[in-house]
C-alpha positions as CSV (number, residue, x, y, z in Angstrom):
1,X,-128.8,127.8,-27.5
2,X,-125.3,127.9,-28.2
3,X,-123.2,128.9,-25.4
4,X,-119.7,127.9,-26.2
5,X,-118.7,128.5,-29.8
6,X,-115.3,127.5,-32.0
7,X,-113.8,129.3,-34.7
8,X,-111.4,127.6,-36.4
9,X,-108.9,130.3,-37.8
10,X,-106.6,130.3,-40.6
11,X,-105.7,134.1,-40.9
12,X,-107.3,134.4,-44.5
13,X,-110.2,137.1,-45.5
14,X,-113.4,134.8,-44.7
15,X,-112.3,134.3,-41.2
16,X,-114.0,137.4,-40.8
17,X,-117.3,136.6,-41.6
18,X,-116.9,133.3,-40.2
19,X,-116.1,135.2,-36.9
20,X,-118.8,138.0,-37.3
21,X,-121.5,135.0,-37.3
22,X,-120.2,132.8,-34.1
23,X,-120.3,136.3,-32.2
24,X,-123.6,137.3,-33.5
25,X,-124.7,133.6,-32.0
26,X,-122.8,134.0,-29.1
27,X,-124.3,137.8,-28.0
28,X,-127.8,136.1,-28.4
29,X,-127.2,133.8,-26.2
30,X,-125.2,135.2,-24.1
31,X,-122.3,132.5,-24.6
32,X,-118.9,132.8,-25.8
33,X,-116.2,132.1,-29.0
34,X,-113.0,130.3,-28.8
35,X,-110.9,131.2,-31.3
36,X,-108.5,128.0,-32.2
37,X,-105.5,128.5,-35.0
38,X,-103.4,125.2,-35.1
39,X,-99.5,125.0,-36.7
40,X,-99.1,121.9,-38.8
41,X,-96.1,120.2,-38.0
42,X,-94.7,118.9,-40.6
43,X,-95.1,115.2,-41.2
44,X,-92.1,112.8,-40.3
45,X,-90.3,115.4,-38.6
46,X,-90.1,116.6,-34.5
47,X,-90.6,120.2,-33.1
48,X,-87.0,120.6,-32.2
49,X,-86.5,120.2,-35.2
50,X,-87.5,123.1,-36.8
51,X,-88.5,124.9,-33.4
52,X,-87.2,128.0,-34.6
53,X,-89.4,128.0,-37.6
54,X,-92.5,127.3,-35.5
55,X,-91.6,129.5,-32.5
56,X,-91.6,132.4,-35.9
57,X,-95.1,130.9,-36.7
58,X,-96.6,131.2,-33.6
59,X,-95.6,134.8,-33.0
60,X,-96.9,135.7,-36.1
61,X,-100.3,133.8,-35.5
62,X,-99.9,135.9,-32.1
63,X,-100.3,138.9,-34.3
64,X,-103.0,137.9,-36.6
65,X,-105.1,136.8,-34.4
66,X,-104.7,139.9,-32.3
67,X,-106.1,141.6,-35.3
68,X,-108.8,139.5,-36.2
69,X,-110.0,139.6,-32.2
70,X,-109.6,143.5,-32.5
71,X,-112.8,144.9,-34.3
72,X,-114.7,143.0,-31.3
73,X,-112.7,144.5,-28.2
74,X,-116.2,146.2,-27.2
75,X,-118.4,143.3,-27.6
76,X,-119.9,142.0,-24.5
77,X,-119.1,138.5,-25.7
78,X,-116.1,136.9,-24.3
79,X,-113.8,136.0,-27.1
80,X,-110.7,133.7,-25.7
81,X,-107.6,132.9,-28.5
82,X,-105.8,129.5,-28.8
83,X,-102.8,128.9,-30.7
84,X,-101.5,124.9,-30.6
85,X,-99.9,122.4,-33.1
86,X,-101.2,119.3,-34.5
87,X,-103.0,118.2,-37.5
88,X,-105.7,120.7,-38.3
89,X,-108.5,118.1,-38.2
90,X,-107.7,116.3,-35.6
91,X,-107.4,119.2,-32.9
92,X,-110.5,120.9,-34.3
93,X,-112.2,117.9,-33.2
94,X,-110.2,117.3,-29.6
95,X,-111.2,120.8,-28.5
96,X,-114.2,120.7,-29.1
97,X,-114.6,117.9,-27.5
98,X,-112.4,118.4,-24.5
99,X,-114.2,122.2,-24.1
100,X,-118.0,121.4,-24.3
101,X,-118.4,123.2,-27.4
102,X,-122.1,123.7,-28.8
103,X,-120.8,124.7,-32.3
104,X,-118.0,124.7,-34.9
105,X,-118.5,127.7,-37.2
106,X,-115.6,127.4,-40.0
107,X,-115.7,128.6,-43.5
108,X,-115.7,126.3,-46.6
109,X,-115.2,126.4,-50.2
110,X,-118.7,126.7,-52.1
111,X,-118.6,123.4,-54.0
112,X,-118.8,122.7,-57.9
113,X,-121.4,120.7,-59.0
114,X,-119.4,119.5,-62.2
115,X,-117.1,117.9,-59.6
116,X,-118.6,117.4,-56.0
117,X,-116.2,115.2,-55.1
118,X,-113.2,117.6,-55.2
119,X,-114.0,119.0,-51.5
120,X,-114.1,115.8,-49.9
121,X,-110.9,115.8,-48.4
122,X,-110.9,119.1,-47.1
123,X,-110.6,120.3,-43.5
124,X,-114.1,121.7,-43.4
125,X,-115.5,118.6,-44.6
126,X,-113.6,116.2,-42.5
127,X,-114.7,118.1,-39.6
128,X,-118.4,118.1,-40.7
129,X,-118.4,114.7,-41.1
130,X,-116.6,113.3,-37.9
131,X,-117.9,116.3,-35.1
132,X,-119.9,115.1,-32.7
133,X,-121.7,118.8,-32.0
134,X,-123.2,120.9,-35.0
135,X,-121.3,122.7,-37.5
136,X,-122.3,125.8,-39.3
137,X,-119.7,126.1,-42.7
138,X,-119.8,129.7,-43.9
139,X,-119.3,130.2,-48.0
């Protein structure tokens, strides 16, 4: 059913489970998970810039996501890595998109019903809201 899955990665500890779901989907059905970590540029400012900064980024997103990919080396699903800049929203929503993507699988905060508003501006939301294929959020 879904055949072309993306994780949005941030490096933190519920990637993994977030992960551990889109490959479960994807071994069922045979398809595979696209891993996509984007660097923020920061507003009102140019990559040259602060290149150096973001050329450290990147190698270090290099790195993590080498070890998030590594516990799944001997899974028959194929597992391809992306690393680009951009807003966070924004490129979520171009690559899936531009790739044909059945799902989004991202995690999300579990919400507060005393304030339910509070997650609205939220990556995980936004995406939600605006994809135009399903999204699974993980709490």
């Amino acid at each position: 059913m879904f055949k072309n899955i993306l994780v949005p990665v941030d490096f933190s500890k519920k990637n993994t489970q977030t992960l551990d779901i889109a490959m479960n989907l994807a071994f069922k059905s045979k398809g595979k998970v696209t891993l996509l970590h984007i660097i923020e540029i920061i507003s009102d400012t140019t990559f040259n810039e602060f290149q150096e900064f973001y050329l450290t980024l990147e190698k270090r997103s290099q790195q993590d996501m080498t070890s998030l990919v590594a516990p799944h080396e001997k899974s028959s699903v194929d597992i391809e890595t992306k690393i680009v800049y951009g807003n966070r929203t924004r490129e979520i929503l171009r690559h899936a998109e531009n790739n044909n993507i059945d799902l989004i699988v991202l995690h999300s905060h579990k919400i507060d019903f005393n304030e339910p508003t509070l997650g609205w501006g939220t990556i995980s939301h936004k995406v939600g809201i605006l994809s135009q294929c399903p999204v699974m959020l993980v709490k």
